[in-house]
MILOFI-762927 format. One record per residue: residue number from 1; x, y, z of N, C-alpha, C in turn. Coordinates in steps of 0.02 Angstrom, whole numbers. Example, Ala and Ser with C-alpha at 12.3 -4.5 7.8 and 13.67 -1.06 7.14 Angstrom:
2
<site 1 <660 -284 390> <615 -225 390> <660 -165 390>>
<site 2 <642 -112 354> <684 -53 357> <645 2 394>>
end
This chain:
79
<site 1 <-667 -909 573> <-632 -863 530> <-587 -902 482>>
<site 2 <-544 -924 509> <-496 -1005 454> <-541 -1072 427>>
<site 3 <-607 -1060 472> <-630 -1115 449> <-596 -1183 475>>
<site 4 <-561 -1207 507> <-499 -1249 516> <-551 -1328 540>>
<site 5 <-544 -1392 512> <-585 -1435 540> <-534 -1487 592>>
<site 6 <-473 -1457 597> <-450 -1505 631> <-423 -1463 698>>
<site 7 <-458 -1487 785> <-453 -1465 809> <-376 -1456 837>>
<site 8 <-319 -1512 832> <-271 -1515 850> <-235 -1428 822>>
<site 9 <-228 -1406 750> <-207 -1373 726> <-237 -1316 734>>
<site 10 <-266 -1308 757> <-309 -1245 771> <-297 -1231 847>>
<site 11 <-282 -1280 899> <-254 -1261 952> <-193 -1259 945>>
<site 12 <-153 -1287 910> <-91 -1258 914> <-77 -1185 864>>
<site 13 <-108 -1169 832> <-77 -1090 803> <-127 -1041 859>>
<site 14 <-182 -1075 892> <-211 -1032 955> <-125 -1023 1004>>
<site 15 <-93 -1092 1030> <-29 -1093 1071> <15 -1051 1053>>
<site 16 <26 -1057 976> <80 -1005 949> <68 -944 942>>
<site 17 <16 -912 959> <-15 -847 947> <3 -811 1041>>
<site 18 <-6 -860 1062> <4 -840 1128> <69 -835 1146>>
<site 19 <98 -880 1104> <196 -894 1146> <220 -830 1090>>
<site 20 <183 -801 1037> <210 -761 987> <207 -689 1045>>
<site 21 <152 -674 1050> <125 -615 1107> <184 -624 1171>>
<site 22 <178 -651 1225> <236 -655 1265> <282 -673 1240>>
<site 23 <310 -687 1178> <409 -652 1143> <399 -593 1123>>
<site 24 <327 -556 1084> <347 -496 1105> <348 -455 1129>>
<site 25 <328 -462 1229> <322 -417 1272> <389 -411 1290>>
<site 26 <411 -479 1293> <469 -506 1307> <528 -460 1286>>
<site 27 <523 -459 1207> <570 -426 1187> <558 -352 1203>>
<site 28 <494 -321 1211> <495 -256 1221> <531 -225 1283>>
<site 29 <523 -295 1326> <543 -260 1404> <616 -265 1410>>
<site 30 <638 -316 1365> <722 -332 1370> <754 -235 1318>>
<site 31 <722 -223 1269> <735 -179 1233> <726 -94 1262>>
<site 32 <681 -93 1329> <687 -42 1377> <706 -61 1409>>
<site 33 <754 -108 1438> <764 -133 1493> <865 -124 1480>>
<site 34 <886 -128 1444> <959 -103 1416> <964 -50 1390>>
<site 35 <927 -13 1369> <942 56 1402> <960 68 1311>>
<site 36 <964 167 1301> <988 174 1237> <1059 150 1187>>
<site 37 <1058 124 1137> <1102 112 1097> <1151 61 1117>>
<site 38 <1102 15 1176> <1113 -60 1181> <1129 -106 1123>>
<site 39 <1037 -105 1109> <1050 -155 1037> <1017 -113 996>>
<site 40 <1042 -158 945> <1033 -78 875> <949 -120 862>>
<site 41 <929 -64 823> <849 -72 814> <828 -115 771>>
<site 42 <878 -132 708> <895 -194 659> <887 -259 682>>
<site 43 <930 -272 744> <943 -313 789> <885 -358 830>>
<site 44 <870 -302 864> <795 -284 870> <731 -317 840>>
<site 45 <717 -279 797> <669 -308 751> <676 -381 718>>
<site 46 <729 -395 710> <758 -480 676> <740 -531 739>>
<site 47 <772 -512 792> <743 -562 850> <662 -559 879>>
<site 48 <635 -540 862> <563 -510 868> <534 -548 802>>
<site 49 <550 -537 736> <516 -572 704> <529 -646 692>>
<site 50 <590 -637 707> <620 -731 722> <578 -769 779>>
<site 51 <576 -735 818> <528 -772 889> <451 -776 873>>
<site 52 <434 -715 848> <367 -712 824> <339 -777 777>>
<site 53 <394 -781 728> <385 -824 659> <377 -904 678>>
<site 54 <439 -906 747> <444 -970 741> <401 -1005 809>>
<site 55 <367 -948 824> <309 -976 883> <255 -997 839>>
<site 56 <215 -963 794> <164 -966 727> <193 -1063 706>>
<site 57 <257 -1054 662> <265 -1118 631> <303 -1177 672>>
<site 58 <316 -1167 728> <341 -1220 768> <260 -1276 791>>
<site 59 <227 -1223 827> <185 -1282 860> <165 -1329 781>>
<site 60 <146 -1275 749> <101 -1325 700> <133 -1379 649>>
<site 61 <195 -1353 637> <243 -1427 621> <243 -1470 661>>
<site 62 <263 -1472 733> <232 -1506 773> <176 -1559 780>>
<site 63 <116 -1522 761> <48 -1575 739> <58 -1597 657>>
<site 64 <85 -1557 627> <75 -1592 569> <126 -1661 575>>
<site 65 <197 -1635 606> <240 -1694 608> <223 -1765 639>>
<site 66 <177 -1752 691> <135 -1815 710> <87 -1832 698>>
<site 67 <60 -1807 655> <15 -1816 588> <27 -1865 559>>
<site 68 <82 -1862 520> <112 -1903 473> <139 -1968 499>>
<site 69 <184 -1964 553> <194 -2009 597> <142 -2054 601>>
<site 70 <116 -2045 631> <45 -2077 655> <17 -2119 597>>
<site 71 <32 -2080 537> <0 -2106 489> <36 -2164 467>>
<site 72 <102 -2133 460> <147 -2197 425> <147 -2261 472>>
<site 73 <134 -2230 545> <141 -2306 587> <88 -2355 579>>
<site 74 <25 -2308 554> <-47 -2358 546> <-25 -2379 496>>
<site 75 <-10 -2363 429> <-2 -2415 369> <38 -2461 376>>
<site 76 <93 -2453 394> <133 -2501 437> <121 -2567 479>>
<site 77 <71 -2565 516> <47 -2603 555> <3 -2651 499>>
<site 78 <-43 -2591 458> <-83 -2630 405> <-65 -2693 364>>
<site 79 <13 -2658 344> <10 -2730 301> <53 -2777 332>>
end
């Protein structure tokens, strides 16, 4: 579907898709779980898409960050 040729990055937004899904059961059960007019629904929704967002772009900065790494250490060595 992405087409993606690099397997590293493609398992990690597979990882973040998964850690995205359990933050938001997570948050659903914490959000019935305190009961009405706990936390406001604003509130709510911001920590949900904050967790969501940063499960998606965490892992894969991640690979990209040792991507680069990796890279700069081989040229490094090169000359």
């Amino acid at each position: 579907m992405l087409q993606m040729k690099d397997e590293r990055t493609e398992s990690a937004l597979c990882i973040g898709v998964i850690v995205a899904l359990l933050w938001g059961i997570g948050m659903m059960v914490r959000g019935f779980s305190l009961g009405p007019l706990a936390i406001s629904w604003e509130e709510w929704f911001l920590q949900l898409m904050g967790g969501v967002a940063s499960a998606l772009i965490l892992p894969w900065l991640l690979v990209r960050g040792s991507d680069w790494v990796s890279h700069r250490l081989e040229t490094a060595r090169q000359r």
